[in-house]
Every structure is written in C-alpha cells, then in structure tokens.
C-alpha positions as CSV (number, residue, x, y, z in Angstrom):
1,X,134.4,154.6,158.0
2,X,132.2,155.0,154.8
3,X,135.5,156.6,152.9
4,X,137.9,153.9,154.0
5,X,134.8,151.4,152.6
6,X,134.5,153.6,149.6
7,X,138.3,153.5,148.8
8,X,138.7,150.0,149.2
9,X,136.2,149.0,146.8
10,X,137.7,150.9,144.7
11,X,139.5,149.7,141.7
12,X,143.0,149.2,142.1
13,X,144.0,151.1,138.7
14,X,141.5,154.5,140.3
15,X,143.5,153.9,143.6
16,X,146.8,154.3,141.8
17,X,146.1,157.2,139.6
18,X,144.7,159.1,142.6
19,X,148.0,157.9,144.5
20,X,150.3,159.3,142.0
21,X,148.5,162.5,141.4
22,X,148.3,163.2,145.7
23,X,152.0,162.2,145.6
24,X,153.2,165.0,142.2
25,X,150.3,167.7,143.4
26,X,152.5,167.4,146.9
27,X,155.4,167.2,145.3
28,X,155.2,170.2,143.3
29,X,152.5,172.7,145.5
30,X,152.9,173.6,149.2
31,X,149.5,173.9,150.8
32,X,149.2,176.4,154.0
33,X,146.6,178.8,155.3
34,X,144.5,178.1,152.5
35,X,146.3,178.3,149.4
36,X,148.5,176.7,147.5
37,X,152.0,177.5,146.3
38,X,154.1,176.3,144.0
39,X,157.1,175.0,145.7
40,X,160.1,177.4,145.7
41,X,164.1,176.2,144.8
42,X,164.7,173.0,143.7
43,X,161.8,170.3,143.4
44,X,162.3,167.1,144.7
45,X,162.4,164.5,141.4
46,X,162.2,161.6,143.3
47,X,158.6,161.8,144.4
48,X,157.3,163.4,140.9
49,X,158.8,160.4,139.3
50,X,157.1,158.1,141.6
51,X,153.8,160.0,141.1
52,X,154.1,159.8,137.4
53,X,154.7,155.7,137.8
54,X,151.7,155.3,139.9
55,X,149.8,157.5,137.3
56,X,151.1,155.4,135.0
57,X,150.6,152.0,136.4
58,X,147.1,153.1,136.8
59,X,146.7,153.8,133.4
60,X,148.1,150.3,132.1
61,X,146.3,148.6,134.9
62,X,144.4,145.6,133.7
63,X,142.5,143.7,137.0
64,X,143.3,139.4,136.4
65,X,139.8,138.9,138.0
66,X,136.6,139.0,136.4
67,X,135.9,141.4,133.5
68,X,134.7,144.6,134.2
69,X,130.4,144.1,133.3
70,X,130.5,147.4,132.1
71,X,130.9,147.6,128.5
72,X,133.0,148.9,126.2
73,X,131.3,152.4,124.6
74,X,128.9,152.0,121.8
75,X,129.0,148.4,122.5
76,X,125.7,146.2,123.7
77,X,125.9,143.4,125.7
78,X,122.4,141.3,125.7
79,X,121.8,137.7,127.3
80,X,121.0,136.4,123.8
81,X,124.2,137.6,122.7
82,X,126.4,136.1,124.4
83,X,128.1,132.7,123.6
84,X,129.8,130.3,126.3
85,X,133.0,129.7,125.2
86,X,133.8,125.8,126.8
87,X,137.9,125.1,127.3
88,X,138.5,122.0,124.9
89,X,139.1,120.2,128.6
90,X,135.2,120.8,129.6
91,X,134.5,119.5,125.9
92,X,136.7,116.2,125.9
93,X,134.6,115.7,129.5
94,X,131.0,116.2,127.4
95,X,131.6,114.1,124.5
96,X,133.4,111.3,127.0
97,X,129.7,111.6,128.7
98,X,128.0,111.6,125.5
99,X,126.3,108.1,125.0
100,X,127.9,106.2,122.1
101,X,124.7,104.7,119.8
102,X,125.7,101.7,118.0
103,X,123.4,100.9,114.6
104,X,121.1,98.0,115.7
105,X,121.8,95.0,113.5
106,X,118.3,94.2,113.5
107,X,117.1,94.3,109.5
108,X,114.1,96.4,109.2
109,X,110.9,94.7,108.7
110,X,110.4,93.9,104.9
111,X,106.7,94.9,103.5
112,X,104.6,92.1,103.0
113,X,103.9,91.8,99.2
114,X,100.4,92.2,98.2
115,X,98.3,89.1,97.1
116,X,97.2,89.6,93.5
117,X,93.9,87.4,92.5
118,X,92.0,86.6,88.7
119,X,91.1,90.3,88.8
120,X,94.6,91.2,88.7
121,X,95.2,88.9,85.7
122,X,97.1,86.4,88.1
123,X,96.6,82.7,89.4
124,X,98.5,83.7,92.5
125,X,101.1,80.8,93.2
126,X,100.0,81.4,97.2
127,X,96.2,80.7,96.1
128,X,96.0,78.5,93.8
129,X,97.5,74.7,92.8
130,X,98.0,73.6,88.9
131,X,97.6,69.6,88.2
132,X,97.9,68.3,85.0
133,X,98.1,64.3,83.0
134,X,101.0,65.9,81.1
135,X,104.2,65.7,83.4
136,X,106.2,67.4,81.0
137,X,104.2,70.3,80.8
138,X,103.1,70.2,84.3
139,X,107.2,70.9,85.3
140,X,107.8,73.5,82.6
141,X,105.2,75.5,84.9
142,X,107.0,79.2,86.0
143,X,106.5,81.5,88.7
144,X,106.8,85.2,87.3
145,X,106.1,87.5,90.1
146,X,103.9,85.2,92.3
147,X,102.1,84.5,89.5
148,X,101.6,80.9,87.6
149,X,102.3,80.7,84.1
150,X,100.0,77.9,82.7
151,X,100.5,78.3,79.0
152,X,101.8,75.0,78.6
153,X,98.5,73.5,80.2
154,X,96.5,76.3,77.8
155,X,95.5,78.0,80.7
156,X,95.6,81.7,81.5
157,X,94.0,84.6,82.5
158,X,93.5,88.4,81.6
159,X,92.8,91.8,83.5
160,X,89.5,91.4,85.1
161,X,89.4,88.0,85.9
162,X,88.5,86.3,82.7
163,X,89.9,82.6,83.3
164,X,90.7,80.8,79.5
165,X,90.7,76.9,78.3
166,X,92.6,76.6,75.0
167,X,93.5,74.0,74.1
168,X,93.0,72.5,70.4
169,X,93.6,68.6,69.1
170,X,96.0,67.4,71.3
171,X,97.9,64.3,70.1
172,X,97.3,62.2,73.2
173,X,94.4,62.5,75.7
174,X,94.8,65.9,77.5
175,X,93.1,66.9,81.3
176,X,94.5,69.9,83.4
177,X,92.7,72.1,85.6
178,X,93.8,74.6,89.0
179,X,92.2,74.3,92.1
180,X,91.8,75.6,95.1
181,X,90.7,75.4,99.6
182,X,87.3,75.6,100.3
183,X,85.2,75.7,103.4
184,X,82.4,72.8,104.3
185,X,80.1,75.8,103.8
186,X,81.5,77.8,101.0
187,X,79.5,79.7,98.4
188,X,81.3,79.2,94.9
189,X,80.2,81.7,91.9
190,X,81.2,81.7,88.7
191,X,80.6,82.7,85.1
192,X,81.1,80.2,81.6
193,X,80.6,80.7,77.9
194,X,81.8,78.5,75.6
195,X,83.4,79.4,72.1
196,X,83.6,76.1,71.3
197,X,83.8,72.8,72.8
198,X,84.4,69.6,70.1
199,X,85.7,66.1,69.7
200,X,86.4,64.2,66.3
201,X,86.1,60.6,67.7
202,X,82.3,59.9,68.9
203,X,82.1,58.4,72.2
204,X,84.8,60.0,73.8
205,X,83.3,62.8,75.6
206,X,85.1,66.4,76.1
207,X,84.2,68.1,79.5
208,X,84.5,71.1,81.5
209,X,84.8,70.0,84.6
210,X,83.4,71.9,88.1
211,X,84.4,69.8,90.9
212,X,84.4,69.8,95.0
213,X,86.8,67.4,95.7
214,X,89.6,65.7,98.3
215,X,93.0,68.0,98.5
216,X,94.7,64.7,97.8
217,X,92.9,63.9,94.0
218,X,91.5,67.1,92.4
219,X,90.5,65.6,89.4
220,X,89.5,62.3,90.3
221,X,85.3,61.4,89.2
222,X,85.0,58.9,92.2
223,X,84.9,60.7,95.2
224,X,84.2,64.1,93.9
225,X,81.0,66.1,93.6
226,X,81.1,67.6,90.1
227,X,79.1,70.1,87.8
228,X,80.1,69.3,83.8
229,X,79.8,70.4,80.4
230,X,80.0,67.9,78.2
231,X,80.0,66.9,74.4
232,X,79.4,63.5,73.5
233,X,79.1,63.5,69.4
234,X,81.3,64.9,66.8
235,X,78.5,67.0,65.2
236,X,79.6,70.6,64.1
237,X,78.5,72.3,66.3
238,X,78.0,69.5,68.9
239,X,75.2,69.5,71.4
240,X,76.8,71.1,74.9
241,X,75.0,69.1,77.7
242,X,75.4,70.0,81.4
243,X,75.7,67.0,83.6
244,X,75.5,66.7,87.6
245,X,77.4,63.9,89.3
246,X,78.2,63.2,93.0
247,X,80.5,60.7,94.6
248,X,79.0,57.7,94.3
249,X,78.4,58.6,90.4
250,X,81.4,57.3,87.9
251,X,79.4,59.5,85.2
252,X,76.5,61.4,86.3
253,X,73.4,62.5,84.7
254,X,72.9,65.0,82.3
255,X,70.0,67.3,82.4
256,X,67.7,66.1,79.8
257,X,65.8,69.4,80.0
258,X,68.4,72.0,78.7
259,X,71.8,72.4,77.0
260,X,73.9,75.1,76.6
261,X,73.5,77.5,73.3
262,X,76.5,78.8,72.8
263,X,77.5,82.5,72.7
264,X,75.7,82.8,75.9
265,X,77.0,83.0,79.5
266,X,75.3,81.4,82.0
267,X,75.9,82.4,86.2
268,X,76.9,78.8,88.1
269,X,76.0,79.0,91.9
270,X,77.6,76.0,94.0
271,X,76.0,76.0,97.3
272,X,78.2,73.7,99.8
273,X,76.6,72.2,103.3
274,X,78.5,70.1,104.8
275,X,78.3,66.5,102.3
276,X,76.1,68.0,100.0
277,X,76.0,70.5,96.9
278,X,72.8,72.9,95.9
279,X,73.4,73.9,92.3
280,X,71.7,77.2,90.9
281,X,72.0,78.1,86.6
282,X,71.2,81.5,86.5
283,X,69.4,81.9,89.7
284,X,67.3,79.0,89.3
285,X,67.8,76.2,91.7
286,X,68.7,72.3,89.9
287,X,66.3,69.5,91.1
288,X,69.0,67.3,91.8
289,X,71.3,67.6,95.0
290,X,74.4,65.9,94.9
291,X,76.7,64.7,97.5
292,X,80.5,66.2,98.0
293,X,83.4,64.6,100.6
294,X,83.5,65.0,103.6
295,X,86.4,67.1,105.6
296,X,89.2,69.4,104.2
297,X,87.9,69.9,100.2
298,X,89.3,71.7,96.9
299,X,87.5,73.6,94.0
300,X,88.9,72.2,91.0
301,X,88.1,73.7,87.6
302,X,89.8,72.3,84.6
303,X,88.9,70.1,81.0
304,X,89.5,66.6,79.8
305,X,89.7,66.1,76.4
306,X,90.3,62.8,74.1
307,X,92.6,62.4,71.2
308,X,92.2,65.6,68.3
309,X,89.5,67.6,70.4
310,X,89.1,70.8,71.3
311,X,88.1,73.6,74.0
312,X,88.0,77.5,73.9
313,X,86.0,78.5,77.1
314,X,85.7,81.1,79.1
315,X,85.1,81.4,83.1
316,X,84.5,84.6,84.7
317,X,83.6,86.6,88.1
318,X,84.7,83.5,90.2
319,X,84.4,84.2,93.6
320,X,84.5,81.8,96.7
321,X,82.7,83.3,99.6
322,X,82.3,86.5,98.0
323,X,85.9,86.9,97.2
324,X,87.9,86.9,94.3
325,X,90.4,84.3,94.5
C-alpha cells in the first residue's frame, strides 16, 4: 500500500520517465532465472518507440499547477524576496476601492498681522485716531502698512517711541492731536521736552495739550480734564508754564510755583479714578486734583497754536497701563 501511495504522489513527469524506461528495458532484455538477456531475433520497434515517447514526454513535462517550491540550482528563494505580482484585474478592483480625496475648498487660515506701537516707529491705525482743525490736511492722512502718516498735521514718530510736534508759523490758527481708549482707572505715563514752544502775537497762547476726554470731542476744553504747557508772551525764549484744568475749567490754572526750563525732560504721571485725575511731575504728586468725564474716555495728546507760532516738542515712553500703545 505504501508503494501505490508513493507512486501516486509522484510527479507525473518521474512517472513517465520510469514508464518508458520499464517499457524499452522490456522491450529490449528478457529477464528469467535471474538474469537478464538481451532479446534474440528481431526486436519489437513498437514498444521501444513508445518507451522512448514516454521518456520523452517526461523530459518535456511541465505540471500546469503550482510551481515546483524547490528552486532552481544556485538560486535563493527568501520571504523578503519575493514580490506579489497583482493581475491588472485585482488592481482596477484596489484603486476602484481606493477613497477619492477631494482638495477642501476651505482657504487656510491667514496669520493675524502683528500690532506695531510708538516703539515700533508707528501710530498703529488699529490704536490710535488723528483729529485735526485742518480738513484738508486731516483727509490727505495715509495708511502705509497699518501705520498713520501724519506729516501733514506735523506729527510723527521714530524707532523707540519718540512722538514729535512740528509744526512752525502756520498761516491760520493750527490744533491737531491723536488720541486714544482709556479705562476709568488707567495709569497714563509719558515723557516731554520741549525744543521750543513760541508765539509772535501776545495774548494768544500756544499749548501742549494732555487731555482725558469724551470719545465724541477729543480736543474740546469744556468737558475734558487736561494737563498743558503753555506760552502766553512773545518773549525769546518765552516762559513755558504748566497749567492744570478740569471740566468745569474753560482755562485752568497754571502752577505759579514752577515752569518748564527747557532742554530738560520732565516724567508726567496721569493717575485716573473714576471722575478724577492725580497728577505726578517727576514723581512728585501736584496739589491740585482735577475732575475728568465720566464713562467711556480718550487720551488725547496734541497742540494748538495761533496765527505765525510755533512748536518743536518731544513726547516719549508713553505707556497706558504699563503698555506701549
């Protein structure tokens, strides 16, 4: 039983070789009483020819089912080595599987552009608000890169937050100024030296003004709690005075005690509370509280000038809560 199992798990092409050689030996050899003859007179062709196609088939034999795992001589077969090969029917199947991914229509989000402030050398558009007397000038305002360009209203600003007022004998009165929100309990720091600060006609002052005001009238006196310098004579070089005034106060009242000497810088402290403004000159705290509006308010810095006069000042280190604006 184990040879007829042997023999037919055999190859097909082993089984025909061995065939055709049982079928020549036989034709060719006689075997009896134990040895083997070569077959005398005339040899039968038919079955040698047979044999010899049977041999032959054998030979030729190439099985249609699975290759043989054995491998060719002097050739390795590894696991890593070997690469599927996928019909092109099996592939159209995958890639009508594959997901299709559509490109969203959804623009990316754009960066948010960076807020400059004074220390940048900008009055940031999104910060702060230009007001001027002068229409014409006040239009003729551009917006290069988020920044203001107040030139017109002799206004401008360098690297490092120095804030400049030029402006020099204008034909007609002349008052422009920026300003900014505050809080009802904002701390507002600055820094001011004068270069020069004139009129030509007496009696009609020149001022720096330093104002808490309404959103509505930045510049307005009435209403407005205000720290000034002011020049009221047309001596060379005039006497700077600095005034206080709150909202009740068309004008104010200067402080008798001390003026400005110019070529100095002097650090302004505006403390607000609610209605009311603490003033400190150089860490020293003013005598005289004044009183501010009530509700939503604006710093406004800017000058007023009369007919021919004349400003070069300087304002520095502004900060509003600590911050640089």
């Amino acid at each position: 039983m184990d040879v007829i199992t042997a023999v037919l798990q055999a190859p097909v092409n082993t089984i025909l070789i061995f065939a055709g050689i049982v079928i020549v030996f036989f034709a060719l050899f006689e075997v009896g009483k134990g040895s083997v003859q070569l077959r005398s007179g005339k040899t039968n062709v038919v079955p040698v020819v047979v044999g010899a196609i049977l041999i032959l088939g054998g030979l030729l034999y190439k099985s249609s089912g699975a290759p043989s795992a054995e491998p060719a001589a002097g050739i390795t077969i590894s696991a890593a080595t070997v690469t599927p090969v996928i019909s092109s029917e099996a592939t159209a199947t995958t890639e009508a599987q594959t997901p299709t991914i559509v490109p969203s229509n959804t623009p990316e989000p754009t960066s948010t552009p960076e807020i400059k402030t004074l220390a940048d050398g900008c009055i940031a558009g999104g910060t702060w608000q230009a007001i001027s007397i002068d229409t014409a000038a006040l239009n003729s305002i551009s917006n290069q890169d988020l920044c203001l360009n107040l030139d017109a209203l002799g206004i401008s600003v360098e690297r490092g937050g120095k804030l400049h007022f030029l402006a020099t004998a204008p034909k007609t009165p002349a008052a422009s100024g920026i300003f900014i929100p505050v809080g009802n309990e904002s701390v507002i720091e600055f820094k001011i030296s004068v270069k020069s600060l004139y009129i030509v006609y007496p009696d009609v002052p020149a001022n720096i003004t330093f104002s808490v005001s309404q959103p509505n009238d930045p510049m307005a006196d009435r209403g407005s709690g205000r720290f000034k310098l002011r020049v009221e004579d047309n001596t060379q070089p005039a006497l700077v005075y600095f005034l206080l005034a709150d909202t009740t106060e068309p004008t104010g009242s200067k402080l008798e005690t001390q003026h400005y000497s110019y070529g100095r810088t002097y650090s302004i402290r505006l403390e607000l509370k609610s209605i009311y403004m603490q003033t400190y000159m150089n860490d020293v705290k003013l005598n005289e509280e004044v009183t501010i509006p009530a509700g939503s308010k604006v710093f406004y810095i800017g000058y007023d000038l009369p007919i021919l006069a004349g400003a070069d000042v300087e304002i520095s280190d502004i900060k509003v809560d600590g911050k640089t604006p």
